[in-house]
N, CA, C and O atoms as a DFTB+ gen file, in Angstrom:
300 C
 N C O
     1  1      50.527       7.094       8.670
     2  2      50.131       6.613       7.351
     3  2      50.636       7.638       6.335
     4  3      50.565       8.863       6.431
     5  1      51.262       6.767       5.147
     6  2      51.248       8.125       4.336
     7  2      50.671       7.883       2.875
     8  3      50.046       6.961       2.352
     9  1      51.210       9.263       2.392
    10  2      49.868       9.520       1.611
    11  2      49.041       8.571       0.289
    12  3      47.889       8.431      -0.121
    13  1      50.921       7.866      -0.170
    14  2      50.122       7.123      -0.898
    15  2      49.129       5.604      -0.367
    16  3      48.472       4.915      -1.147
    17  1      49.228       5.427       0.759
    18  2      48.316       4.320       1.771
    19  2      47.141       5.063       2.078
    20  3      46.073       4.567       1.720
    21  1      47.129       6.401       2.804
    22  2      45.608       6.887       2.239
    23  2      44.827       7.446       2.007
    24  3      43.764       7.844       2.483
    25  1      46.096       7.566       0.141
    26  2      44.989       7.301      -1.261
    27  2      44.375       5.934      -1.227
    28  3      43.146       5.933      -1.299
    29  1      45.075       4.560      -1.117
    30  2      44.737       3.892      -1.288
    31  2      43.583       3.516      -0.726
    32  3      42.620       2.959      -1.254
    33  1      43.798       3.972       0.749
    34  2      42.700       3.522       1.646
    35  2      41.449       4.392       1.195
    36  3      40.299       3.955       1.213
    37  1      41.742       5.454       0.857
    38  2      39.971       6.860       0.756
    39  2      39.758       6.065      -0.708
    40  3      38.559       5.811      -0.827
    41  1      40.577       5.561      -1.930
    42  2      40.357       4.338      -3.081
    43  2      38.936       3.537      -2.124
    44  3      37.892       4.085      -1.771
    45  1      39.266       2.442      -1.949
    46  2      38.935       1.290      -1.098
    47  2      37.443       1.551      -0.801
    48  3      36.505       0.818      -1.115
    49  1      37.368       3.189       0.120
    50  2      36.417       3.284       0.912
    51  2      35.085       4.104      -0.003
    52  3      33.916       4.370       0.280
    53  1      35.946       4.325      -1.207
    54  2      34.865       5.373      -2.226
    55  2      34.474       4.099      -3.135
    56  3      33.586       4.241      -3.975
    57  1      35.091       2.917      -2.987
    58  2      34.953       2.022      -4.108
    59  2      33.111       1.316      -3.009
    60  3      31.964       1.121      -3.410
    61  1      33.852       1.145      -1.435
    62  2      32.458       0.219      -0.812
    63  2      31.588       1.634      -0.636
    64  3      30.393       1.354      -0.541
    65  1      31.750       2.586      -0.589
    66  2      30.452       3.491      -0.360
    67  2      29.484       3.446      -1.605
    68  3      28.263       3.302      -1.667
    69  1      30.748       3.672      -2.872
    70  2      29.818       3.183      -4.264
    71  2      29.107       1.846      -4.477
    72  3      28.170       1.773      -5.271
    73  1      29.403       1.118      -4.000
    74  2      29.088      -0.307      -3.594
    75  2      27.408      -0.242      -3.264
    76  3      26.407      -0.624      -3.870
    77  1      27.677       0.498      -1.889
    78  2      26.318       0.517      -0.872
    79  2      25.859       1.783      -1.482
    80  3      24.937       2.242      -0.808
    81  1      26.108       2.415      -2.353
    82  2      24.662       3.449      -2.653
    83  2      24.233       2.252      -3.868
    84  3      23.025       2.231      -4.106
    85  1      24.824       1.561      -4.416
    86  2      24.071       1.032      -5.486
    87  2      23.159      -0.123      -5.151
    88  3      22.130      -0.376      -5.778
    89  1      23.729      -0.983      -3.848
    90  2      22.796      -1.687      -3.535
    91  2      21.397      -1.234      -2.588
    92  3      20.314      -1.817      -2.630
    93  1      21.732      -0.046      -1.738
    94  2      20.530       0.865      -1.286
    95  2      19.454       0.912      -2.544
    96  3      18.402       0.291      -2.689
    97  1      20.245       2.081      -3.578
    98  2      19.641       2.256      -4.547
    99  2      18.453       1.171      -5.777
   100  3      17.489       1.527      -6.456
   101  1      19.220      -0.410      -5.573
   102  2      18.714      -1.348      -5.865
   103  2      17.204      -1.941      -5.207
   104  3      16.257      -2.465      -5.794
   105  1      17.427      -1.591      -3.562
   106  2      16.585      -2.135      -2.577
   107  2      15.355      -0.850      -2.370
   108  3      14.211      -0.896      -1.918
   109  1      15.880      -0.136      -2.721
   110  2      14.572       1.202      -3.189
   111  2      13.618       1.414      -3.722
   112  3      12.493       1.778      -3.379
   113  1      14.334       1.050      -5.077
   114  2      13.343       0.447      -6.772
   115  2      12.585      -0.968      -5.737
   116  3      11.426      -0.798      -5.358
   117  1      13.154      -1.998      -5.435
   118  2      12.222      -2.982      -5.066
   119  2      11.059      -2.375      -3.743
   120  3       9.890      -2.759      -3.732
   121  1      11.552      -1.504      -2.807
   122  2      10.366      -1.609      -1.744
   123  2       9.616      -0.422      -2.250
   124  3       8.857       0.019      -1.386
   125  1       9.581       0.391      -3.646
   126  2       9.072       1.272      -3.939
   127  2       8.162       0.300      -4.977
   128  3       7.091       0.837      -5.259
   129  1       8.342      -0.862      -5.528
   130  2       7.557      -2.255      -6.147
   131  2       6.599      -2.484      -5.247
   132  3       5.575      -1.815      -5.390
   133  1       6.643      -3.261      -4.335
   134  2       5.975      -3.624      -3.246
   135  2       5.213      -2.406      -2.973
   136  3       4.031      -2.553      -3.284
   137  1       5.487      -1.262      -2.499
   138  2       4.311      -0.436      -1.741
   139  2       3.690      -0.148      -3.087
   140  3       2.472       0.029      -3.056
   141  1       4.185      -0.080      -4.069
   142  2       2.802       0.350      -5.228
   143  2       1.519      -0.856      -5.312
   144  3       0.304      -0.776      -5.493
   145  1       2.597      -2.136      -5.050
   146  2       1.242      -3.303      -4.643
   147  2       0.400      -3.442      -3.871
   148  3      -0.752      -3.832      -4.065
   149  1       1.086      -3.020      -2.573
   150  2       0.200      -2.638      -1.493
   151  2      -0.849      -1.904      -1.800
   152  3      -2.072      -2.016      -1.890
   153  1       0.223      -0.891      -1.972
   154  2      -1.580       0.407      -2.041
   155  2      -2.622      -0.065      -2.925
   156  3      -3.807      -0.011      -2.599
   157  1      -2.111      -0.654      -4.341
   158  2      -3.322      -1.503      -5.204
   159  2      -4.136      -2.585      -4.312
   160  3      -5.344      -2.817      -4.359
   161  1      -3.133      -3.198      -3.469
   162  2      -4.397      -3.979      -2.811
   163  2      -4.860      -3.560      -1.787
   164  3      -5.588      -4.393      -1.247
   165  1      -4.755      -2.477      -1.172
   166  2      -5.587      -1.726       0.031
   167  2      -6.588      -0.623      -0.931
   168  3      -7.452      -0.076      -0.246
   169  1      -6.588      -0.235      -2.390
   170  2      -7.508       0.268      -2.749
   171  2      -8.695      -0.649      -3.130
   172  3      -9.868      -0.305      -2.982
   173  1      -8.287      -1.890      -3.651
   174  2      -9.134      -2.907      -3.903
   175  2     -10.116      -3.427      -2.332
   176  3     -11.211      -3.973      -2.196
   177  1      -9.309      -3.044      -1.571
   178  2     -10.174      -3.870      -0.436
   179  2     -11.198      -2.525      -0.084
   180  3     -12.285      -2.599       0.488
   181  1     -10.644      -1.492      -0.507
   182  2     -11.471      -0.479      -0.069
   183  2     -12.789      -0.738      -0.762
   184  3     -13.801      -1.017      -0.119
   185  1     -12.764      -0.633      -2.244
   186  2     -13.576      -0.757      -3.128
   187  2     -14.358      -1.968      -2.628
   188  3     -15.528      -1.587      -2.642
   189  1     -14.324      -3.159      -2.217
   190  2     -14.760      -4.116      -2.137
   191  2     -15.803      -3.815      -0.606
   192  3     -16.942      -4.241      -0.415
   193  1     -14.865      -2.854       0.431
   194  2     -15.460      -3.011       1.270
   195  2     -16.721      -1.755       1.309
   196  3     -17.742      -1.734       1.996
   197  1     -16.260      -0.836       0.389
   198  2     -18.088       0.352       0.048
   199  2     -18.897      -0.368      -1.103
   200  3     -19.846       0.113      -1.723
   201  1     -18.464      -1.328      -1.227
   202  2     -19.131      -2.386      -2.167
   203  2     -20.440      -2.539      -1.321
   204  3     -21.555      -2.058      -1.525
   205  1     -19.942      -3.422      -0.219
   206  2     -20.549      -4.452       1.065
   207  2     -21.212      -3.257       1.792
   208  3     -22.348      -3.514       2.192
   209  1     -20.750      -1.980       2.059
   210  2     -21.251      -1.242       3.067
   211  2     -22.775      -0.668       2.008
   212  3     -23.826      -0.235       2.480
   213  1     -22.424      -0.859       0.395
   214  2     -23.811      -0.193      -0.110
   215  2     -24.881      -0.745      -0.022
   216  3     -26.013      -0.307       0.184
   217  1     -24.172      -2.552      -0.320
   218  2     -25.724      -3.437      -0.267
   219  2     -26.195      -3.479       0.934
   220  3     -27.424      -3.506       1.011
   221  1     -25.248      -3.501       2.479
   222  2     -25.798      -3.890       3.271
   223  2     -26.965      -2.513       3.704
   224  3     -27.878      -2.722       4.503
   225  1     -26.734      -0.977       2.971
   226  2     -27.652       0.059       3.410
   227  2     -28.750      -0.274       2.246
   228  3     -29.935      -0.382       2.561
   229  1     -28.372      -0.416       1.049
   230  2     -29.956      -0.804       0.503
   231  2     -30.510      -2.095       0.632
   232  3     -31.478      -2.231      -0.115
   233  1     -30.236      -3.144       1.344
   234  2     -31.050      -4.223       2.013
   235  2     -31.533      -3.912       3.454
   236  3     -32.384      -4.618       3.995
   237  1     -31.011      -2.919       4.018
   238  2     -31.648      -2.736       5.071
   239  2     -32.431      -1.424       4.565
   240  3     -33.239      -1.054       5.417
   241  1     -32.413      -0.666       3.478
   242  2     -33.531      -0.020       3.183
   243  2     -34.906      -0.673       3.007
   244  3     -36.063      -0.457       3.369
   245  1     -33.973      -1.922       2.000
   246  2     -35.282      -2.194       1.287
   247  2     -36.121      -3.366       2.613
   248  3     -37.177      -3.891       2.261
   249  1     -35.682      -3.620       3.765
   250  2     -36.253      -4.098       4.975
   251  2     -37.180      -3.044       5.309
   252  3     -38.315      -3.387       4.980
   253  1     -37.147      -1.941       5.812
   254  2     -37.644      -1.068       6.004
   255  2     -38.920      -0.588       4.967
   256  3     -40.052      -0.527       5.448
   257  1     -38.782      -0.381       4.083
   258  2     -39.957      -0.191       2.856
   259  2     -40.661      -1.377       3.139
   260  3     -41.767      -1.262       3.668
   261  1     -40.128      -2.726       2.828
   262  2     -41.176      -3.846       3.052
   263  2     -42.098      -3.553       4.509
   264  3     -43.317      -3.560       4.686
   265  1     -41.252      -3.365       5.205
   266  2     -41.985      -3.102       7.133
   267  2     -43.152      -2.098       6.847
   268  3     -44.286      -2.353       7.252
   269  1     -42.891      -1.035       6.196
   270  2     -43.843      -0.020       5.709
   271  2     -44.732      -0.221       4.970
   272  3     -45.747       0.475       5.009
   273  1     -44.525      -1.568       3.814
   274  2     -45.698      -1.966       3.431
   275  2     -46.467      -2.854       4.105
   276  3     -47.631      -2.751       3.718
   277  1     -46.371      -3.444       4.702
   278  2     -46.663      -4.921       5.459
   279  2     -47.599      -4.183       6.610
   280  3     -48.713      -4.661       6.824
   281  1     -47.107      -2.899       7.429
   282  2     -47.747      -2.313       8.253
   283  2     -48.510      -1.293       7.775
   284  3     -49.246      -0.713       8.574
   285  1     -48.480      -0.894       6.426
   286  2     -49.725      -0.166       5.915
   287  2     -50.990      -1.009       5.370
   288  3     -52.197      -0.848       5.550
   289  1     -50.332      -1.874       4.710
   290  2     -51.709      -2.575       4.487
   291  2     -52.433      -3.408       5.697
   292  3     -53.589      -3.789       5.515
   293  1     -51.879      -3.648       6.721
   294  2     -52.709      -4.240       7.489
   295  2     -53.726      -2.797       8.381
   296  3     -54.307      -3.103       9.421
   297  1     -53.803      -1.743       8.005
   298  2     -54.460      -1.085       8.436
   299  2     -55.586      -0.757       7.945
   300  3     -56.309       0.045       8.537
């Protein structure tokens, strides 16, 4: 090969490498979109789920206090 074939060719191959960093670079910005959604909706489920874990400890408190009244006054 000579040299001016590859120039042409290392041309060619700097033109598709520029190519594929820009479409990498494109697909980056998007799955760096998506995981910021994610994590918003895995903080939301979090929140939702010490939501559920609070009522279900102060309804089973407040089971307990009732049991304590119910069995004090019958004494």
């Amino acid at each position: 090969m000579d040299t001016e074939q590859e120039i042409i060719y290392l041309r060619g191959e700097v033109a598709r490498l520029g190519a594929d960093v820009s479409n990498l670079t494109g697909w980056q910005h998007t799955q760096n979109g998506t995981i910021n959604r994610v994590d918003a909706k895995v903080d939301n489920i979090y929140k939702i789920m010490l939501g559920t874990a609070g009522t279900a400890a102060l309804s089973f408190l407040g089971t307990i206090i009732t049991l304590l009244v119910v069995l004090s006054t019958k004494n």
